[in-house]
C-alpha positions as CSV (number, residue, x, y, z in Angstrom):
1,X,6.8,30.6,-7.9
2,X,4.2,28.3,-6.1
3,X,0.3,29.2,-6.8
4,X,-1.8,29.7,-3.5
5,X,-3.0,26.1,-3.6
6,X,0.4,24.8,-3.6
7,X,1.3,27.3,-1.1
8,X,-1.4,26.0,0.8
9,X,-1.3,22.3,0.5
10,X,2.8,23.0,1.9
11,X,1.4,24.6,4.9
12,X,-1.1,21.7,5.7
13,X,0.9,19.1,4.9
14,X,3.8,20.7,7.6
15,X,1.1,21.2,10.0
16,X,-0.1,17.7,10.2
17,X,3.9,16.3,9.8
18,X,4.0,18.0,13.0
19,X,1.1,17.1,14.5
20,X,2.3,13.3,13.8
21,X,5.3,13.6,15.0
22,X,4.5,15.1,18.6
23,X,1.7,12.2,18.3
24,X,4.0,9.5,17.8
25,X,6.5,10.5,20.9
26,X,3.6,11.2,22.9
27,X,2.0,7.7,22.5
28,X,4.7,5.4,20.7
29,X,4.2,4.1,17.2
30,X,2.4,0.7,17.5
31,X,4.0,-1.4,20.2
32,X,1.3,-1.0,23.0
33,X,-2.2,-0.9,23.5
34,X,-2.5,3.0,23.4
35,X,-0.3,3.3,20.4
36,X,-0.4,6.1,17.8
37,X,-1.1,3.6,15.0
38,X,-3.8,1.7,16.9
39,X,-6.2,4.9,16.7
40,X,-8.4,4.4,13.3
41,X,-8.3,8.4,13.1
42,X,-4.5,8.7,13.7
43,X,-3.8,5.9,11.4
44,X,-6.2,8.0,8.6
45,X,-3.5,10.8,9.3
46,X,-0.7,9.3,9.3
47,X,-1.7,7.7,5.7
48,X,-2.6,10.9,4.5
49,X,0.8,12.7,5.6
50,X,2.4,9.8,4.0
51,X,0.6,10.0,0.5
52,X,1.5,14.1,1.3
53,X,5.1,13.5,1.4
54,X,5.7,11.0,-0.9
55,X,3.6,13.3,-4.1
56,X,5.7,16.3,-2.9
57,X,9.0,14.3,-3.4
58,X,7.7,13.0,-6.5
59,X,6.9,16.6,-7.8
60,X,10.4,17.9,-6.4
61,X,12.4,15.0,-8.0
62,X,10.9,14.4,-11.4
63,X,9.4,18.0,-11.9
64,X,9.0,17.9,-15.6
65,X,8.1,14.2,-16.2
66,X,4.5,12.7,-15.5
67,X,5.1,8.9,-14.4
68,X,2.3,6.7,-14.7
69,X,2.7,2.9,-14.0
70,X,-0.3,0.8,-15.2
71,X,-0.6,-2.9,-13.3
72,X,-1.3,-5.6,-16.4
73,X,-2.0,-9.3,-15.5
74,X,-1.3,-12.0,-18.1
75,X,-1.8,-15.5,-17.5
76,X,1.8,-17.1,-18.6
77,X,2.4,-19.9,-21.1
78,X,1.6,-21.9,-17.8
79,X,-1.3,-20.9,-16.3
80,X,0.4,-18.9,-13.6
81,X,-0.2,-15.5,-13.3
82,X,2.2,-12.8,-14.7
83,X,2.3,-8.9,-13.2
84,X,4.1,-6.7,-15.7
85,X,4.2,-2.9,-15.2
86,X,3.6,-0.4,-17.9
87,X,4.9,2.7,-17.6
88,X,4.2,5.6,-19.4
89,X,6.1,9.1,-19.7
90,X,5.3,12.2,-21.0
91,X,6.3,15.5,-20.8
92,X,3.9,18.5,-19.4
């Protein structure tokens, strides 16, 4: 069973999936000078919806595993700069 706040944050996040949706056949998605993207404010939505989704999908696909992925940089034997990804699991 979902607490309230999850309940909540379901109901919100469907709200303003719609509310992007109808936005984005109203207006287009970025192609013209009136675009949904264009719009500071709708772009602010559209990257919270995004963020929204993508933590919901996270919690329904890996429900008993916290994921954490740390950036390192390393400068390699040559100078050059290495990116190596540290993740770290743990169980709740």
């Amino acid at each position: 069973m979902l607490c309230p706040q999850e309940q909540i944050e379901y109901v919100f996040l469907v709200i303003f999936t719609l509310e992007s949706i109808i936005k984005i056949i109203a207006y287009g998605f970025v192609l013209h000078p009136y675009a949904y993207l264009r719009s500071g404010w709708n772009f602010l939505d559209f990257t919270i919806v995004v963020v929204g989704l993508v933590s919901i999908t996270i919690a329904v696909c890996i429900p008993s595993v916290l994921l954490v992925a740390v950036l390192f940089t390393a400068r390699g034997s040559d100078g050059s700069i290495v990116f190596s990804i540290v993740k770290t699991l743990s169980t709740r």
